[in-house]
C-alpha positions as CSV (number, residue, x, y, z in Angstrom):
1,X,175.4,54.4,84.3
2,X,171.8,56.0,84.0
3,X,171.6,58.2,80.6
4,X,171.1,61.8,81.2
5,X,167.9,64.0,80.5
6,X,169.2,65.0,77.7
7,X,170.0,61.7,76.6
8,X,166.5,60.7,77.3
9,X,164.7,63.5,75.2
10,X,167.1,62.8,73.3
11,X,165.6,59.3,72.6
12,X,161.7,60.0,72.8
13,X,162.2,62.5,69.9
14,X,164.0,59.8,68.0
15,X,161.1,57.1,68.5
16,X,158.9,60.1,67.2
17,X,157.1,61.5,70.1
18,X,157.6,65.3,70.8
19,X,156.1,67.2,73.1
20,X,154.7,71.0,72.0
21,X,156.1,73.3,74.1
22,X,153.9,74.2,77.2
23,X,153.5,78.4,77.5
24,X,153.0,79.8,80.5
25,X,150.2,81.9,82.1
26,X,152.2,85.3,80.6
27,X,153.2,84.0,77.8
28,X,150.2,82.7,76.5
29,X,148.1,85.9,77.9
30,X,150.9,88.0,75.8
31,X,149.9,85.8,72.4
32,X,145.9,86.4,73.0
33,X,146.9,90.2,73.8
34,X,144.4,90.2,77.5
35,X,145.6,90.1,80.7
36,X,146.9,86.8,82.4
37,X,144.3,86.6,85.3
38,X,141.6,86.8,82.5
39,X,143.5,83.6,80.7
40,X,143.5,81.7,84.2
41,X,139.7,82.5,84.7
42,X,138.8,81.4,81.5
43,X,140.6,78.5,81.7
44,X,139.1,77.7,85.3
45,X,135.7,78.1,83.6
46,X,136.2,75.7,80.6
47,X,136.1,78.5,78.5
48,X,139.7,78.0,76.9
49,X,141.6,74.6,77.5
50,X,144.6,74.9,80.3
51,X,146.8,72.8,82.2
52,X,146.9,73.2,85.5
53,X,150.3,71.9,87.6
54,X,149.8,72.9,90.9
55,X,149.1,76.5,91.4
56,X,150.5,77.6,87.2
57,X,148.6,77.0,84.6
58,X,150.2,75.9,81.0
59,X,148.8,76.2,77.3
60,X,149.7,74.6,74.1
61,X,149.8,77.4,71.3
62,X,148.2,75.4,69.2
63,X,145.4,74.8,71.5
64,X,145.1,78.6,71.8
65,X,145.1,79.0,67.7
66,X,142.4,76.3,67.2
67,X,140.3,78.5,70.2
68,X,140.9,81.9,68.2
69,X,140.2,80.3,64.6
70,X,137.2,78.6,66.5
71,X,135.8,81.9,68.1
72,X,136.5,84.0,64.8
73,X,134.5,81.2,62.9
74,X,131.7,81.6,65.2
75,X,131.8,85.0,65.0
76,X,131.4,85.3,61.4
77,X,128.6,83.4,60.9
């Protein structure tokens, strides 16, 4: 019998590999407080780091925090 999904998450967070949640498009947009199309553009340009599956682009949130802290750095000095 073939273990479930479940089963199989199950057992790559036991062996102590997890996986941050990816955020989608919206959801990330919504965190950064600008518009999802701006998001996608930047992350077409390099400017911010992005997955792209397909047609959707994903972001880590911590990816998006290091970008912010990075940027206000920047700023400040």
């Amino acid at each position: 019998m073939t273990p479930s999904i479940h089963t199989e998450v199950q057992t790559s967070r036991d062996e102590g590999t997890n996986f941050e949640r990816l955020l989608d498009s919206f959801e990330a947009a919504s965190l950064l407080r600008i518009h999802p199309k701006t998001l996608q553009r930047m992350a077409r340009n390099g400017e911010i780091a992005g997955i792209q599956i397909g047609r959707l682009w994903r972001f880590r949130a911590s990816v998006l925090n290091s970008w912010l802290t990075d940027k206000s750095r920047a700023k400040t000095s």
